[in-house]
C-alpha atoms as one frame of an Amber mdcrd trajectory, in Angstrom:
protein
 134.474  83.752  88.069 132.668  85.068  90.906 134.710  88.448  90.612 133.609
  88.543  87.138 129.855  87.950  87.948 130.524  90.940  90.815 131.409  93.280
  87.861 128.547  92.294  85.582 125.986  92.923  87.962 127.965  96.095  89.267
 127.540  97.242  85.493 124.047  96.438  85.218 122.686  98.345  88.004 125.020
 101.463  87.298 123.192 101.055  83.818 119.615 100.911  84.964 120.565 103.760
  87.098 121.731 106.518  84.082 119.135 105.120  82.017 116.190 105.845  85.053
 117.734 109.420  85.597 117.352 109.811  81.031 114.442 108.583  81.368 113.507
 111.299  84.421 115.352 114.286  82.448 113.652 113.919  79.309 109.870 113.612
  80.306 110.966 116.909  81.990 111.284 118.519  78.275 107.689 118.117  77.555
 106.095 119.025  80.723 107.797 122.249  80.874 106.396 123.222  77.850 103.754
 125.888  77.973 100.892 125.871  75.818  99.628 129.459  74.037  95.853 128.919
  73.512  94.908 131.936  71.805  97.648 130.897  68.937  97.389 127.187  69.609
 101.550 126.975  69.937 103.342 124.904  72.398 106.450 126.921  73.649 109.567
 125.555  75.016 111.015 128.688  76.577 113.093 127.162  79.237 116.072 125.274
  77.862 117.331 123.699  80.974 115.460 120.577  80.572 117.343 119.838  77.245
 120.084 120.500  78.457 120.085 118.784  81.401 118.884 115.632  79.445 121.663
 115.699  77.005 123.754 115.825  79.512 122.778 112.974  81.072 121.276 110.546
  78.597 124.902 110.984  76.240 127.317 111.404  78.810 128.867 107.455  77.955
 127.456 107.890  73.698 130.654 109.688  72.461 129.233 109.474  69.246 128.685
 113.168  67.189 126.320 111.167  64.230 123.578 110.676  67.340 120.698 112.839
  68.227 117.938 112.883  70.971 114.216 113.886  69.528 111.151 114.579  71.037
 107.998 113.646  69.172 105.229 115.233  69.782 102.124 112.423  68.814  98.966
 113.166  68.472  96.135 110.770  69.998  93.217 110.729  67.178  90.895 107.924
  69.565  89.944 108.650  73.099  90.658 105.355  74.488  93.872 104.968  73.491
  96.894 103.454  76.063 100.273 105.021  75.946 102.161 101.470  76.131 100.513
 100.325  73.039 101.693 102.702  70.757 104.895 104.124  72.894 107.386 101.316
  70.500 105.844 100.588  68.170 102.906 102.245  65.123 100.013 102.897  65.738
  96.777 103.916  63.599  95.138 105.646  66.610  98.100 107.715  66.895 100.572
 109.957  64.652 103.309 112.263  64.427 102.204 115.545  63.971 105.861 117.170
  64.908 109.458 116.848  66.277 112.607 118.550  67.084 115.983 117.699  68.027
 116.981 118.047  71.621 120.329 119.659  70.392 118.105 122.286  68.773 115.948
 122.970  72.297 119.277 124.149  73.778 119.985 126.585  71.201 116.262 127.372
  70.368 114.816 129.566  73.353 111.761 130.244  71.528 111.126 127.079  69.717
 107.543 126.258  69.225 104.788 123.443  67.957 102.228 125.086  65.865  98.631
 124.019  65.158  98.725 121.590  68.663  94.912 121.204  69.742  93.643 117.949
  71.077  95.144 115.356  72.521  98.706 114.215  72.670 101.459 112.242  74.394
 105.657 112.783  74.579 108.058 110.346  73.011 111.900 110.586  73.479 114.054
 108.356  70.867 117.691 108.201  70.090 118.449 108.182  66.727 121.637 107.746
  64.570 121.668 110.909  62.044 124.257 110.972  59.180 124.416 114.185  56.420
 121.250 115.817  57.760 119.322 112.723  57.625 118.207 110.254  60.554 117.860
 106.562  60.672 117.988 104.030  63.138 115.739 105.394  66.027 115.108 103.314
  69.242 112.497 104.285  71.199 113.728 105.912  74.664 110.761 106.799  76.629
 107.254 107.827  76.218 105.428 110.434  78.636 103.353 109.203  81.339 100.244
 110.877  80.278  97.647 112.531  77.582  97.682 116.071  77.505  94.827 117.825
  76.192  95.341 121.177  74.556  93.401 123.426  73.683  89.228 123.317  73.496
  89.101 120.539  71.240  89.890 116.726  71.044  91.087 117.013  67.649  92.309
 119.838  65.249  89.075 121.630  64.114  89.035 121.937  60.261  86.585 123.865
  58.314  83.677 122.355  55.858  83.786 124.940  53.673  87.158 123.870  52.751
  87.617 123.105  48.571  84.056 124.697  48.282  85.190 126.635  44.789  82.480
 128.734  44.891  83.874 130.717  47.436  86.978 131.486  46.268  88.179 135.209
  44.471  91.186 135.746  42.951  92.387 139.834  42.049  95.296 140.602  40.272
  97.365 143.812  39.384  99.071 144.187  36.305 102.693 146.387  35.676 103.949
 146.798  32.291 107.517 147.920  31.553 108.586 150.334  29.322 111.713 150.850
  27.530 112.027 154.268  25.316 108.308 154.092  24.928 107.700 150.571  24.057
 106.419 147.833  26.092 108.720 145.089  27.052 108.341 141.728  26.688 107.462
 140.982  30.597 105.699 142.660  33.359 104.758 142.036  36.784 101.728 140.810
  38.470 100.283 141.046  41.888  97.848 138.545  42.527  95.466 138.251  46.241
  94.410 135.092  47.063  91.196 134.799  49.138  89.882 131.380  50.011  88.543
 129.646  53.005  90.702 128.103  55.055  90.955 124.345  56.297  92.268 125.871
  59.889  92.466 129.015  61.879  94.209 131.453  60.291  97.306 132.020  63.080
 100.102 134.684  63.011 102.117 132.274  61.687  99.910 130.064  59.007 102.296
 129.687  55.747 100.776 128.731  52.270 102.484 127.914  49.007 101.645 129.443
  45.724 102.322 127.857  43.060 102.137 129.546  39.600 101.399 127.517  35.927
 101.789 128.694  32.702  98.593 128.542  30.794  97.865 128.892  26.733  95.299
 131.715  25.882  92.115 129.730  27.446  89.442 131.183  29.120  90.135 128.839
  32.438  92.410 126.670  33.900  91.973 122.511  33.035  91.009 120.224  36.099
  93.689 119.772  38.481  95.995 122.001  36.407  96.948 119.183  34.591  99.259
 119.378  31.700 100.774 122.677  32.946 103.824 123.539  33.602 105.174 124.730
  37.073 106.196 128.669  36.411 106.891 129.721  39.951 106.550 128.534  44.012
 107.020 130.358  46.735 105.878 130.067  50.268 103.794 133.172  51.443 102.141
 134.230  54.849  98.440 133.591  55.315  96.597 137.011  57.080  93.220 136.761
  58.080  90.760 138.926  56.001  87.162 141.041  56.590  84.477 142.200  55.015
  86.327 144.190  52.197  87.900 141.971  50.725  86.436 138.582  51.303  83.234
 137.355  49.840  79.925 136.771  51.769  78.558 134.169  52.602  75.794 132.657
  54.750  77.697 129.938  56.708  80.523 130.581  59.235  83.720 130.263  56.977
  86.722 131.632  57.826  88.709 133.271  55.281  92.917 133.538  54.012  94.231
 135.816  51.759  97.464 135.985  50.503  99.237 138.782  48.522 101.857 137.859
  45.993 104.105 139.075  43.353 105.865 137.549  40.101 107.457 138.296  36.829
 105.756 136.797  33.729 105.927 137.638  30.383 103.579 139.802  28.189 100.634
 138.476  26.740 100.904 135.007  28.457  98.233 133.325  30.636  99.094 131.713
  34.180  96.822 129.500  36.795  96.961 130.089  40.419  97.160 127.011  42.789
  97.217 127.431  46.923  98.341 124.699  49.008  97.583 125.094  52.793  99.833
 123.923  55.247  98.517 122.564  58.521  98.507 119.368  60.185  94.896 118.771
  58.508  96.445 118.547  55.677  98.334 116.053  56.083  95.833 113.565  56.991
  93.774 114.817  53.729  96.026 116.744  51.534  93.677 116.594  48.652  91.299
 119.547  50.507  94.209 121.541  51.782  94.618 122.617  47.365  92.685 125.685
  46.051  92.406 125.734  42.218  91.774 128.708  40.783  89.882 128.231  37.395
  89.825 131.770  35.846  93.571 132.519  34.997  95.381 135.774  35.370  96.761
 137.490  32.489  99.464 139.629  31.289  98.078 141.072  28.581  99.010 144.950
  26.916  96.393 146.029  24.554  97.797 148.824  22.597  95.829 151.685  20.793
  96.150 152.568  16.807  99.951 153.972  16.411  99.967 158.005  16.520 101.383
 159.463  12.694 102.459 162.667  12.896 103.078 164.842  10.503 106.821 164.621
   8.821 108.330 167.751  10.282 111.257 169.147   8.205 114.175 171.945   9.070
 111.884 174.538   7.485 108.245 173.909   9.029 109.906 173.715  12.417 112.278
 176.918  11.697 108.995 178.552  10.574 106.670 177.178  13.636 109.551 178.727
  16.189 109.563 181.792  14.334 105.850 182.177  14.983 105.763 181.106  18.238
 108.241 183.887  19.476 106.245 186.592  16.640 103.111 185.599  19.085 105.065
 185.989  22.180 106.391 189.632  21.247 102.744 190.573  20.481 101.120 189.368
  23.268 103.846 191.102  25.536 103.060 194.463  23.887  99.171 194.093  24.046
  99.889 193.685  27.755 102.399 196.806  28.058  99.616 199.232  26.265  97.027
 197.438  28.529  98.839 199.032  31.521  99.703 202.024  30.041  95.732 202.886
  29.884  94.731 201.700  32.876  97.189 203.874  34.757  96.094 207.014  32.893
  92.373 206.538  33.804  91.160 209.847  34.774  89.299 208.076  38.219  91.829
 205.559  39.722  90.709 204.308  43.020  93.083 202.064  45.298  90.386 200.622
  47.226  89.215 197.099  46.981  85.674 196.330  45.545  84.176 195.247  48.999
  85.080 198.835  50.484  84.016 201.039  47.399  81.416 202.981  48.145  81.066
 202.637  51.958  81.233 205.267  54.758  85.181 204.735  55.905  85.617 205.285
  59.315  87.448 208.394  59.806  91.144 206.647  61.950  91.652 203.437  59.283
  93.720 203.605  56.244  92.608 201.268  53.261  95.627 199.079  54.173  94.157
 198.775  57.759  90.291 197.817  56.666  91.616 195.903  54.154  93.693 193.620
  57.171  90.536 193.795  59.305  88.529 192.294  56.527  90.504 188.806  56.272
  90.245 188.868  59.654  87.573 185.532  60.715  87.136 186.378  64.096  87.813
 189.267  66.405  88.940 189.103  70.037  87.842 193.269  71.727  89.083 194.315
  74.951  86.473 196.840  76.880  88.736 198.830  79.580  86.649 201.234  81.881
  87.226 202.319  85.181  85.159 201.639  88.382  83.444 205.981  88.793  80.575
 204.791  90.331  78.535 201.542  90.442  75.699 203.280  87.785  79.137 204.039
  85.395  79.799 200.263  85.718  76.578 198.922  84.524  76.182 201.270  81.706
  79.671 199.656  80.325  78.022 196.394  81.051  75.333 197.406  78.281  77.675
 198.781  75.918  79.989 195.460  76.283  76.099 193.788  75.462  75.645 195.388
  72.516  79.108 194.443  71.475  78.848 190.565  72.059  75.712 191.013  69.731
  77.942 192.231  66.381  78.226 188.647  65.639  77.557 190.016  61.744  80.928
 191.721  62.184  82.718 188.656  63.284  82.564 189.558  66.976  84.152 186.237
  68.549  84.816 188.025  72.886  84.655 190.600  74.380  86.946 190.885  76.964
  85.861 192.524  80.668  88.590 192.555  83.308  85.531 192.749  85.841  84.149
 189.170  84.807  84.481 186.388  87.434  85.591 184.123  84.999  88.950 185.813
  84.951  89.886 186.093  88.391  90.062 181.481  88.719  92.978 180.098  88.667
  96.695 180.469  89.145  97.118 182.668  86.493  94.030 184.846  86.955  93.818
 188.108  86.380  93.754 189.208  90.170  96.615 187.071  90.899  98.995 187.763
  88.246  97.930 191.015  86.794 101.287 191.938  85.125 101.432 188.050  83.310
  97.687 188.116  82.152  97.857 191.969  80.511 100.942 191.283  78.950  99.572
 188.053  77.140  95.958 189.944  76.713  97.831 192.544  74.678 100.683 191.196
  73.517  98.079 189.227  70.810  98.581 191.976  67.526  94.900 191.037  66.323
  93.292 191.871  69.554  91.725 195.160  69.791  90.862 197.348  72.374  88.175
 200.188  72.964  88.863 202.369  76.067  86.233 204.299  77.780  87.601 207.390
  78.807  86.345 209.175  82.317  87.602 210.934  85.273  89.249 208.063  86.862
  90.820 206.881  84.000  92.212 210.455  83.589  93.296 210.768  87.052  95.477
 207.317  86.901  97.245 208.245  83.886  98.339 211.272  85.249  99.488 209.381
  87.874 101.169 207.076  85.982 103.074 209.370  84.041 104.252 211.205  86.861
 105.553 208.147  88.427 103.252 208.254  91.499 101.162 205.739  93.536  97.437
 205.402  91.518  94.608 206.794  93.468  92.141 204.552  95.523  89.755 202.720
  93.976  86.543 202.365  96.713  85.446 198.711  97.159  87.524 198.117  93.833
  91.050 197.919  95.496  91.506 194.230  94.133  91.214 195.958  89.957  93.644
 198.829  90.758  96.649 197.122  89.784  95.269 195.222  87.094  93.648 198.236
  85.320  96.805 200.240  85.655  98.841 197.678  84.032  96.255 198.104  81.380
  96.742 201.933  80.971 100.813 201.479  81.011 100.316 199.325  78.313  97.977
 201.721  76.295 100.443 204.397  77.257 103.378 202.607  75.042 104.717 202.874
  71.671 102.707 199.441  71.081  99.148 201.513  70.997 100.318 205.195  70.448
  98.836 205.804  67.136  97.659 202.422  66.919  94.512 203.345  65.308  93.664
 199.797  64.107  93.968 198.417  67.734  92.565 201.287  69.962  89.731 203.702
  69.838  88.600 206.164  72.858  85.111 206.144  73.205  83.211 209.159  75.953
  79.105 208.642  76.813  77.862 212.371  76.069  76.097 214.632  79.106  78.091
 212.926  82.066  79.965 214.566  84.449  82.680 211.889  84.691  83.345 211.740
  80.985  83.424 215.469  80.637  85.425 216.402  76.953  88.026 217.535  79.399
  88.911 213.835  80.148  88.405 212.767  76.635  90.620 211.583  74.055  92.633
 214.724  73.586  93.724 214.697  77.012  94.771 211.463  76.864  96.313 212.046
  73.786  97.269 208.098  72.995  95.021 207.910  69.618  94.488 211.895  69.012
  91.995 213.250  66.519  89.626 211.018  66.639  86.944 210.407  69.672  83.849
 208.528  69.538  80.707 209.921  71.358  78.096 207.417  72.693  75.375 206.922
  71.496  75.219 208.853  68.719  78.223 207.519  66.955  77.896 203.472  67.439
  77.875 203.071  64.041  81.047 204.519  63.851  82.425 202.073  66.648  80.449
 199.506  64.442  82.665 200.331  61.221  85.926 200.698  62.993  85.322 197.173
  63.897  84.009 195.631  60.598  84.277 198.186  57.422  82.106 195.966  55.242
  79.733 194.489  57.131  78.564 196.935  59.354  74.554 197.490  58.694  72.450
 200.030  59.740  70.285 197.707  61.463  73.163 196.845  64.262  73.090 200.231
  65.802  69.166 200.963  65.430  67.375 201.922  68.103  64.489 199.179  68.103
  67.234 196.410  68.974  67.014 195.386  72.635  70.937 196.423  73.456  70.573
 199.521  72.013  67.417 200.160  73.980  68.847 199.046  77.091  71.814 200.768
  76.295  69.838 204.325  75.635  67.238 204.012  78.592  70.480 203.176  81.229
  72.085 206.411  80.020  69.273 208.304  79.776  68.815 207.921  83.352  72.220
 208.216  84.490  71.982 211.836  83.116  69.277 212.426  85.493  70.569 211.134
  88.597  73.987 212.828  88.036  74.016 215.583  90.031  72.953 213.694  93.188
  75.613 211.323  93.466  78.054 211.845  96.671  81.560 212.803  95.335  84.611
 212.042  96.684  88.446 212.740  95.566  90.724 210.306  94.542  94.066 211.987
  95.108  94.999 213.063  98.223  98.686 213.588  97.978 100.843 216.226  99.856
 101.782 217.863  96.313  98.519 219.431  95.344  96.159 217.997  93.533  97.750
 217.129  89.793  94.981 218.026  87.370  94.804 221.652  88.621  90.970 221.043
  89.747  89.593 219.600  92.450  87.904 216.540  90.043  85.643 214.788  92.596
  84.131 211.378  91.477  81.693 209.503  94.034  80.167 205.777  93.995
């Protein structure tokens, strides 16, 4: 006997032992839950703790019809005690959810939805059989009220089964079959009501669909209708668009659903919310909508045409292809006269009439004309400081042919083009070859000595002359002049034009164009021909009033030249070759700063 009573006890405390280290593990499933409060979810991420308390509260239950579930009860009173309601009901308390501890160890992202307020844990053990549970004992409860979220309870709206806020659109689709309608269709209905909750990411709503006779709204309750369709549909939160406006704060569902029904038949839309506040008052969680959606096709008068027989529609081909052949030869004749007119002129209308500059072709003006903006290069070389400034004015006047769709004018002198890595200084082979390289760029080129000088130079293979205090442009303007020099601008009369001030001794006609002899035959003389300059860039909309005299740049641009003619012969010369070979013009050309 007293062996016996040895093994009893022995039993008993290994007992209350395992059942204080269940009891341990599974109040460690609900506190390391963490709680979401932007989405109001309660996430069990970490699936340890179910584990771990499977483990251990079924190690000696053998049994596969047993499960372990976690309750999670929310507290509707604030001075409610844990004990009283742990085993048994309890009207201050309810279940709001509950899952299956074999389901937290499969389940790393199980959640709780709609949790705000208060709540407790409670752990049961319940004998499950086909899907279905029954015969739950009451393990454990947690050892304290949690309060999630902002509120003690779950907030509900006011507004909710307020009917005059609800709108209901709908889309109709008819089918056709070999013209004619058939007997269904499909409609898209959108839902917008005020919700008894938050709308979350993961609200759900059921719409349910009745089928209506031809009234003009739906009876109270829906009663008397038949069920059509139900389908459970996600709940998106709405704006301004397409909700309706009103004065107090609601907040607003819509939900966007499709369904076959058949033609000319009447159905009435119900929307049943699902949230926990709905379950304590289902009746406000159903929107009724009382104007039904229809499927209705309203056909027009039937077309009659006229009975067409072998003969009328022999006879209306026959005169379709007699119409055909006639208005093919009126078109042939049509030709015919208007290429024997006695004064046939190729141009376009915009260029009729005009003074055509002497080195375009019509094809050429009639590319620069769809041109929207023009990018001009100005090349000139450093003669003399007074040489420099008068290019200056002339590179004025061309920034102001904004008429002619002047966009830049490009000066290789400007500091804006010597900053950077790729400036012109620093990479003067890179930048020219980009600068010209563009085929709707143009260039004007003012000849002079010094520009005569280096291309001799350059054709003879030797080192370029010096340029005085302008040793950093040497290399860059001489990459400009090889350029010039190849078959890209040789005869390019679109793209280049030599232009020579008149009365100066460093654009003598001995270093004009014809000595250049890159764009030959034609030569433009400043200032007297800037309205040719002015046409070669824009055919068409070159004015009289851009080159007259009373504008400022062509003021500026006559005074600076009239006194450069004056000062000429006082300048200090200098020569820019002095090579062992002779000098390679055949004169001594002098040029001083």
């Amino acid at each position: 006997m007293l062996l016996c009573y040895l093994l009893y006890t022995f039993l008993q405390i290994q007992s209350i032992s395992s059942f204080s280290s269940c009891e341990v593990t599974l109040r460690r499933v609900g506190e390391n839950a963490v709680y979401e409060n932007q989405t109001h979810r309660l996430i069990f991420s970490d699936q340890n703790p179910a584990r771990n308390a499977l483990d251990i509260c079924q190690k000696n239950e053998r049994r596969e019809d047993s499960e372990l579930v976690l309750e999670l009860v929310n507290v509707l009173t604030s001075n409610l005690s844990i004990e009283n309601c742990c085993t048994k009901p309890c009207e201050d308390s309810r279940v709001q959810s509950q899952v299956y501890l074999s389901k937290l160890k499969k389940d790393p992202s199980f959640t709780f939805e709609y949790v705000e307020g208060s709540y407790f844990f409670r752990y049961r053990h319940c004998s499950c059989s086909a899907g279905y549970c029954f015969r739950c004992k009451t393990l454990v409860c947690g050892t304290q009220i949690h309060k999630f979220g902002q509120n003690d309870v779950y907030e509900h709206q006011e507004s909710c089964g307020n009917s005059s806020l609800y709108s209901l659109k709908k889309m109709t689709r008819f089918s056709y079959n070999e013209g004619k309608v058939e007997n269904n269709c499909t409609i898209e209905v959108t839902a917008v009501y005020p919700t008894c909750t938050h709308t979350q990411t993961y609200s759900k709503a059921n719409l349910l669909i009745y089928q209506t006779g031809t009234n003009a709204s739906c009876p109270e309750n829906f009663s008397g209708l038949k069920k059509l369709y139900s389908v459970e549909a996600s709940v998106q939160g709405c704006d301004s668009t397409n909700c309706p406006s009103s004065d107090r704060q609601e907040e607003f569902g819509v939900i966007n659903e499709k369904f076959e029904g058949d033609t000319n038949s009447s159905y009435c839309i119900l929307v049943a919310q699902n949230s926990p506040v709905c379950e304590l008052n289902p009746d406000i969680c159903l929107v009724y909508f009382s104007t039904p959606v229809e499927c209705r096709f309203f056909g027009g008068p039937a077309i009659v045409f006229l009975p067409l027989s072998e003969p009328i529609f022999i006879g209306c081909v026959c005169g379709i292809l007699c119409l055909s052949l006639l208005l093919l030869l009126w078109t042939v004749v049509k030709c015919k006269k208007e290429q024997s007119s006695p004064n046939p002129s190729p141009e376009p209308e915009l260029i009729k009439d005009k003074n055509i500059p002497r080195s375009l072709t019509i094809d050429e003006m009639e590319h620069i004309c769809r041109l929207r903006h023009q990018e001009l290069v100005l090349v000139y070389f450093p003669d003399t400081e007074r040489f420099k400034e008068l290019n200056r004015l002339f590179k004025n006047w061309l920034l102001s042919l904004t008429t002619l769709n002047v966009n830049d004018v490009t000066d290789v002198y400007d500091e804006k083009y010597s900053d950077g890595p790729d400036g012109v200084l620093k990479n003067p082979d890179g930048w020219v070859s980009n600068l010209l390289s563009d085929p709707e760029r143009r260039v004007i080129l003012v000849t002079s000595k010094l520009a005569f000088e280096c291309l001799l130079h350059l054709r003879k293979g030797v080192a370029p002359p010096r340029f005085p205090n302008y040793e950093a442009h040497s290399h860059i303007l001489m990459s400009i002049l090889k350029h010039l020099d190849s078959e890209m601008f040789r005869g390019n009369y679109r793209r280049l034009i030599c232009v020579r001030y008149e009365d100066l001794k460093i654009c003598d006609r001995k270093f004009g164009s014809e000595s250049f002899n890159i764009v030959p035959g034609t030569e433009y003389l400043l200032p007297q021909h800037l309205e040719d300059v002015a046409r070669w860039i824009h055919p068409v909309e070159a004015k009289p009033g851009l080159w007259a005299e009373h504008r400022p740049q062509v003021r500026q641009l006559f005074d600076s030249l009239k006194q450069y003619r004056h000062q000429e012969d006082n300048i200090f010369t200098v020569s820019f070759y002095d090579g062992d070979d002779g000098n390679l013009i055949g004169h001594e050309f002098k040029s001083g700063f």
